[in-house]
TITOR-130915 format. One record per residue: x, y, z of N, C-alpha, C in turn; residue in one letter. Coordinates in nm, 2 decimals, m for minus. Atoms other than C-alpha are relative to their C-alpha. Layout:
<nodes>
      nu      nv      nw     cau     cav     caw      cu      cv      cw  residu
       X       Y       Z       X       Y       Z       X       Y       Z       A
...
</nodes>
This chain:
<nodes>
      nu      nv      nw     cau     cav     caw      cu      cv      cw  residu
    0.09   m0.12    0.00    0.00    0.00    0.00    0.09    0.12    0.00       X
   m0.08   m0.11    0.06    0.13    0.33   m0.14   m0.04    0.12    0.12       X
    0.01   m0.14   m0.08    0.19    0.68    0.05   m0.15    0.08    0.04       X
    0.10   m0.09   m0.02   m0.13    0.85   m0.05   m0.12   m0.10    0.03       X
    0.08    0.13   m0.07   m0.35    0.50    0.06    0.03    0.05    0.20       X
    0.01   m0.05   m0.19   m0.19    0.59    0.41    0.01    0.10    0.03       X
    0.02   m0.08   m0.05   m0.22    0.91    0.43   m0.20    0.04    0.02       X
    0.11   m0.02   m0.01   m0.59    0.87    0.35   m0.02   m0.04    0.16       X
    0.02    0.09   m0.10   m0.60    0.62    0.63    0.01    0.11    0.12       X
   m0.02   m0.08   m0.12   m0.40    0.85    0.90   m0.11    0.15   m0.01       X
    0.10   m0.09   m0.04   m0.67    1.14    0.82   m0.13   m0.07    0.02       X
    0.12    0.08   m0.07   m0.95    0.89    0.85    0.00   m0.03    0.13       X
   m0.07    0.02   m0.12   m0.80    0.77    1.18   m0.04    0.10    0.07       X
    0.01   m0.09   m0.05   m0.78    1.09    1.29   m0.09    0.10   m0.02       X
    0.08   m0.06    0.02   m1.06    1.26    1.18   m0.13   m0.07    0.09       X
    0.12    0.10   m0.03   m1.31    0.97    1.34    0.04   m0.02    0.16       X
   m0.07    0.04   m0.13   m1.09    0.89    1.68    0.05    0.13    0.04       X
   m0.13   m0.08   m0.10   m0.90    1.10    1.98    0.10   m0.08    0.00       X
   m0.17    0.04    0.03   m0.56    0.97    1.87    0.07    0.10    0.09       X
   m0.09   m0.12   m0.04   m0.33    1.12    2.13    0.15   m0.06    0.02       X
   m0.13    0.03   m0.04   m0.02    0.93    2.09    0.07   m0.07   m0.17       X
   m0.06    0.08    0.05    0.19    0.81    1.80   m0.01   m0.11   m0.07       X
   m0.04    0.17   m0.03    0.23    0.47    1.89   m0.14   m0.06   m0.03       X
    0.12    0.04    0.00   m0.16    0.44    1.90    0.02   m0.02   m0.18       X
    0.07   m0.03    0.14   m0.17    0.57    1.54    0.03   m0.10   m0.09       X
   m0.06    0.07    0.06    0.09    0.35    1.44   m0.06   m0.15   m0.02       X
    0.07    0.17    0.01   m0.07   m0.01    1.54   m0.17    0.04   m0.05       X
    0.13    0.00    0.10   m0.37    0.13    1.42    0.01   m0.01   m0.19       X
   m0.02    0.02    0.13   m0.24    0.17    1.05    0.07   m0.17    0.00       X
   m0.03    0.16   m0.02   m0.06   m0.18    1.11   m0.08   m0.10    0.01       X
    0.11    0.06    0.05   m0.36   m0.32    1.16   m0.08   m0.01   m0.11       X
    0.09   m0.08    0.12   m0.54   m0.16    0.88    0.11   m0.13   m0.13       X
   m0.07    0.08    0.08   m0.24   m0.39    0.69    0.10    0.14   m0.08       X
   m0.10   m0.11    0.04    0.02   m0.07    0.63    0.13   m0.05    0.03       X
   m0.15    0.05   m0.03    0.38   m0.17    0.64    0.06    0.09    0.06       X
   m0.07   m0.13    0.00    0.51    0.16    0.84    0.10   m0.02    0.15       X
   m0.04   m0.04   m0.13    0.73    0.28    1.10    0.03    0.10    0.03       X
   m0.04   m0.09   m0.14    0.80    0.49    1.38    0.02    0.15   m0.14       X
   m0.10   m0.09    0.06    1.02    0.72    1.14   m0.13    0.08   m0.14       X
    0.10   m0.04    0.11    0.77    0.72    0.81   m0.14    0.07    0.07       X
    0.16   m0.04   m0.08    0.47    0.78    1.07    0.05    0.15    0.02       X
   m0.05   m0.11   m0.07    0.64    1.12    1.20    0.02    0.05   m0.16       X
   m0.03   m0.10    0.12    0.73    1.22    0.84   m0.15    0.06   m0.05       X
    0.10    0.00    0.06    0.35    1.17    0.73   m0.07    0.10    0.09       X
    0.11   m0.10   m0.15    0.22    1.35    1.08    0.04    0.15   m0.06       X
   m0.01   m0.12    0.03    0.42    1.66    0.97   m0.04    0.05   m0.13       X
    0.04   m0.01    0.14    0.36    1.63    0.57   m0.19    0.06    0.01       X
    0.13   m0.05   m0.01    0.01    1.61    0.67   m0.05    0.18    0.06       X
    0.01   m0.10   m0.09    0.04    1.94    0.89   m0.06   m0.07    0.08       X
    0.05    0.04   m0.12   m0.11    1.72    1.18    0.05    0.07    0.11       X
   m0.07   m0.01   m0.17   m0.11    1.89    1.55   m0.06   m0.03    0.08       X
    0.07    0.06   m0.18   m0.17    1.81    1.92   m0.08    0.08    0.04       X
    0.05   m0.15   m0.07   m0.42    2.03    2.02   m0.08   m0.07    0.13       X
    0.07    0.03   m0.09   m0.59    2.05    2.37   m0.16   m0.02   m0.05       X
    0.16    0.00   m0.02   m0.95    1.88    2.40   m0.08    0.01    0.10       X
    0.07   m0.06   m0.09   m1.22    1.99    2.60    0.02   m0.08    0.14       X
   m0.04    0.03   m0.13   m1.11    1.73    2.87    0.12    0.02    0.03       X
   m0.15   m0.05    0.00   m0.79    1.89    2.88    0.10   m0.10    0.00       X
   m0.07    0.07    0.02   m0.63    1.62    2.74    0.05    0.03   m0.19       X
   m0.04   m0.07    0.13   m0.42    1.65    2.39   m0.02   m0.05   m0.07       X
    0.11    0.12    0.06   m0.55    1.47    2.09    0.07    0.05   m0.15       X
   m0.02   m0.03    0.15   m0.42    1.47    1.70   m0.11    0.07   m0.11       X
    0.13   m0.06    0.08   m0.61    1.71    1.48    0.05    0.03   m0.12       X
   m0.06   m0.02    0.15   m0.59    1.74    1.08   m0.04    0.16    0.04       X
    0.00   m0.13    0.03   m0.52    2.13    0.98   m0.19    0.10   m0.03       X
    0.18   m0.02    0.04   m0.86    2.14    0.77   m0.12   m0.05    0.06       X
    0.13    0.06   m0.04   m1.06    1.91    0.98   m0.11    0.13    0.08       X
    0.09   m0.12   m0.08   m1.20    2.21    1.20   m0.05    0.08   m0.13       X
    0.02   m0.07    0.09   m1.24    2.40    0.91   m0.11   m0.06   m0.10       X
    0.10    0.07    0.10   m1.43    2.15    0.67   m0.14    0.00    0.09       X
    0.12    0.04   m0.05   m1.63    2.05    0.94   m0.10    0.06    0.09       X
    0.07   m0.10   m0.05   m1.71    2.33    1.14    0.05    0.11    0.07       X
   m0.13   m0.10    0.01   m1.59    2.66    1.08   m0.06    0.07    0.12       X
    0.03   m0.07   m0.10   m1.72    2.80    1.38    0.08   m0.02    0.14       X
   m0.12    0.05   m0.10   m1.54    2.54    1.61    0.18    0.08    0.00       X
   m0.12   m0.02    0.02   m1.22    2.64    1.45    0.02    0.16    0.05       X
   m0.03   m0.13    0.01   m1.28    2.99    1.49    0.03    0.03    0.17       X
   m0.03   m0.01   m0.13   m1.36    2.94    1.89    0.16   m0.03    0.07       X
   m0.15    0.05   m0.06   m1.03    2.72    1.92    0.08    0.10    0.00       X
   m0.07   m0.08    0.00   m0.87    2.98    1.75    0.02    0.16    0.13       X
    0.01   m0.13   m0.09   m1.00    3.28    1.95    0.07   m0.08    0.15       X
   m0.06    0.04   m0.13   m0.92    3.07    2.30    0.13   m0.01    0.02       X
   m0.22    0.06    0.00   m0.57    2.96    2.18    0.06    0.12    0.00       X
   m0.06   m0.08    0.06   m0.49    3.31    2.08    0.01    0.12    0.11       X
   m0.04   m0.12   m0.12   m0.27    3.56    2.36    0.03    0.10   m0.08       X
   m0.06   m0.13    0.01   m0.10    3.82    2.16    0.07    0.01   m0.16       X
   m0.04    0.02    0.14    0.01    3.94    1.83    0.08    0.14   m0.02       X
   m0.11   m0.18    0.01    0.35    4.22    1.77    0.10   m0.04   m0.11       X
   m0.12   m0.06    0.13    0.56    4.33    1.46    0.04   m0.02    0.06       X
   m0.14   m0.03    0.01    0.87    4.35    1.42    0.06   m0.01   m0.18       X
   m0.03   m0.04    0.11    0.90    4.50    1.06   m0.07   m0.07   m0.06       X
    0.11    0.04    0.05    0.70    4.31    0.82   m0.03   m0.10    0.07       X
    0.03    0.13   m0.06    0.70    3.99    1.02   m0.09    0.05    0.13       X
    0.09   m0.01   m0.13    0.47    3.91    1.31    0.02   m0.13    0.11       X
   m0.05    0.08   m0.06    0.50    3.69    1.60   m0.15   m0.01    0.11       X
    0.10    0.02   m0.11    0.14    3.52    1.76    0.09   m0.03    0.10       X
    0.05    0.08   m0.11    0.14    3.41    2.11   m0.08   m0.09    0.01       X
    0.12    0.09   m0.06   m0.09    3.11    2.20    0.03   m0.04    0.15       X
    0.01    0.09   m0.07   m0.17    2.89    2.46    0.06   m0.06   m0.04       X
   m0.14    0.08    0.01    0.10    2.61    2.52   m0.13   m0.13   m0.10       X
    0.06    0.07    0.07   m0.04    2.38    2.22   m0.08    0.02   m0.09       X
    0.08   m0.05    0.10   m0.23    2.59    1.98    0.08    0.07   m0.09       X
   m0.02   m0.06    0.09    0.00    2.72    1.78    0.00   m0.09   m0.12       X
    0.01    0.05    0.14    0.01    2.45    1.51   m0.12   m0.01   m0.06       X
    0.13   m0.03    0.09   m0.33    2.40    1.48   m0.07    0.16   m0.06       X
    0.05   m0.15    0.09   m0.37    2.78    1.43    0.05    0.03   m0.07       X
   m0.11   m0.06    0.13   m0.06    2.81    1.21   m0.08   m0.05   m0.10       X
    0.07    0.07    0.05   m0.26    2.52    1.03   m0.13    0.10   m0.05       X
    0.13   m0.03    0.05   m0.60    2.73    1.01    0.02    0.11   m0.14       X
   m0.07   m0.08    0.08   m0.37    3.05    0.86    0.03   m0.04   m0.10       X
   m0.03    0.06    0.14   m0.19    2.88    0.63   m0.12   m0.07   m0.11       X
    0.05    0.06    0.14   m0.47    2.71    0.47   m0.12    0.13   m0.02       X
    0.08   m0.10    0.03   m0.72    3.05    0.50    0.06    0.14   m0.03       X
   m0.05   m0.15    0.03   m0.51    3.34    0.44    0.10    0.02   m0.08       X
   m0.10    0.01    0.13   m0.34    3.29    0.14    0.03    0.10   m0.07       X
   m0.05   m0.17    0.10   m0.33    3.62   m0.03    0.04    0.09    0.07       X
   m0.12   m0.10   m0.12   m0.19    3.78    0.25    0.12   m0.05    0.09       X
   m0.15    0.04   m0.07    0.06    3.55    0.40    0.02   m0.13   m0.09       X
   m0.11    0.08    0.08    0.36    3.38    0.25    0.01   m0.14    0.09       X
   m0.02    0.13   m0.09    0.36    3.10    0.53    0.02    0.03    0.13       X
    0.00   m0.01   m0.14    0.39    3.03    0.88    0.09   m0.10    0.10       X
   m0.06    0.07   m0.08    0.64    2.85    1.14   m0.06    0.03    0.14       X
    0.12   m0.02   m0.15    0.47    2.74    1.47    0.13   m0.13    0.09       X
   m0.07    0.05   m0.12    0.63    2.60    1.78   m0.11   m0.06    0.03       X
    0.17   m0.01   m0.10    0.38    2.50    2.08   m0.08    0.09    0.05       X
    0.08   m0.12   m0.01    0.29    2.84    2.16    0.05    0.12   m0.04       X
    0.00   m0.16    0.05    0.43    3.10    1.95    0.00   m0.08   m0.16       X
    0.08   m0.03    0.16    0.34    3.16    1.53    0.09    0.09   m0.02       X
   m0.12   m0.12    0.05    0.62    3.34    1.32   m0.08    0.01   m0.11       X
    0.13   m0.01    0.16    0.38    3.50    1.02    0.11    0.05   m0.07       X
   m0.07   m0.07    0.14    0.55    3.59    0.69   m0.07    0.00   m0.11       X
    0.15   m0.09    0.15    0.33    3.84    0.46    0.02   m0.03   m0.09       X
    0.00    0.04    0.16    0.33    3.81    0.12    0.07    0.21   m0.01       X
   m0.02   m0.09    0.00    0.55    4.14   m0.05   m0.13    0.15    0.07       X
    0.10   m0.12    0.02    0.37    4.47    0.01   m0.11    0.00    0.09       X
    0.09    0.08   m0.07    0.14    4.37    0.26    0.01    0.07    0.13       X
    0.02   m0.10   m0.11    0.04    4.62    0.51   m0.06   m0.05    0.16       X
    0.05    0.06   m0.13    0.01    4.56    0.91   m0.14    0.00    0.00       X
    0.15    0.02    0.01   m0.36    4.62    0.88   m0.08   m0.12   m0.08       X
    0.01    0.11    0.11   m0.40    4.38    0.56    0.01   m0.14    0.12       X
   m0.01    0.08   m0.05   m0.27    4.11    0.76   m0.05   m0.05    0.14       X
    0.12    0.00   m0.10   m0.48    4.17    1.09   m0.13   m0.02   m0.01       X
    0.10    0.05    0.09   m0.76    4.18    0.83   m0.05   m0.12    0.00       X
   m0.01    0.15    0.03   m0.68    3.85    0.73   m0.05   m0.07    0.10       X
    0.01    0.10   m0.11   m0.65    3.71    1.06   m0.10   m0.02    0.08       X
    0.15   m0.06   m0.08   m0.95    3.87    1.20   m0.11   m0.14   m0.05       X
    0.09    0.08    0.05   m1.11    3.61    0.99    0.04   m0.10    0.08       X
   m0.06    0.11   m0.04   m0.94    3.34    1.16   m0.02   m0.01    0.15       X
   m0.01   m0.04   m0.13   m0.91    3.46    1.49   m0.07    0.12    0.01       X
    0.08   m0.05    0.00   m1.19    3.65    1.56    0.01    0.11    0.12       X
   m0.06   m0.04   m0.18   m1.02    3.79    1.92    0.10    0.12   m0.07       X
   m0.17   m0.12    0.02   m0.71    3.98    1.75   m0.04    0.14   m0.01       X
    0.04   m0.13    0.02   m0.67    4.34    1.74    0.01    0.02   m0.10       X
</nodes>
């Protein structure tokens, strides 16, 4: 079974289950009849943009980028507003804050909703390094995110 067979798999997986470990995900594709390991699972979690995000029983759980988004853009927007502390220049770049564990899933919501205003995004566990697209005015890009994050200034 080929790459884009198990990547289906690991978003089905994780789109259907609280997956919060790895190892779970791994004997679950192993089961499924996937030939993978440790090493390939970790390349596919980050290809996918897969992150850890806290769930409401404050426990941490694998979430696809788009799943909140496909399935309900409203959830995504709350996650986002909760996850989201602070947002400061420093020349065209910008640098969120979150909550310890929201920054990938919100770098995740950015990158796939604000495409004509930002060039991409690097996410830790709780900080977001934004990089605008040329020409792209601090307001433009607060704009953007307003959509996203409904909380920002």
């Amino acid at each position: 079974m080929g790459k884009t067979l198990r990547h289906r798999a690991i978003k089905e997986i994780i789109a259907n289950l609280p997956i919060n470990s790895q190892d779970i995900l791994l004997n679950m594709l192993i089961e499924k009849g996937f030939n993978v390991t440790q090493a390939t699972l970790s390349r596919d979690i980050k290809e996918l943009k897969i992150a850890k995000i806290p769930t409401s029983s404050g426990e941490y759980a694998y979430q696809l980028p788009h799943q909140s988004i496909n399935d309900d853009s409203e959830r995504s927007r709350n996650l986002s507003s909760f996850g989201f502390i602070s947002i400061e220049f420093s020349g065209s770049l910008a640098v969120i804050k979150t909550r310890p564990g929201y920054a990938m899933g919100i770098a995740g919501d950015i990158d796939a909703r604000a495409t004509s205003t930002i060039l991409g995004t690097v996410a830790g566990d709780d900080t977001i390094l934004i990089i605008p697209r040329e020409n792209i005015s601090r307001e433009k890009i607060l704009e953007s995110l307003s959509d996203i994050i409904p909380t920002i200034q």
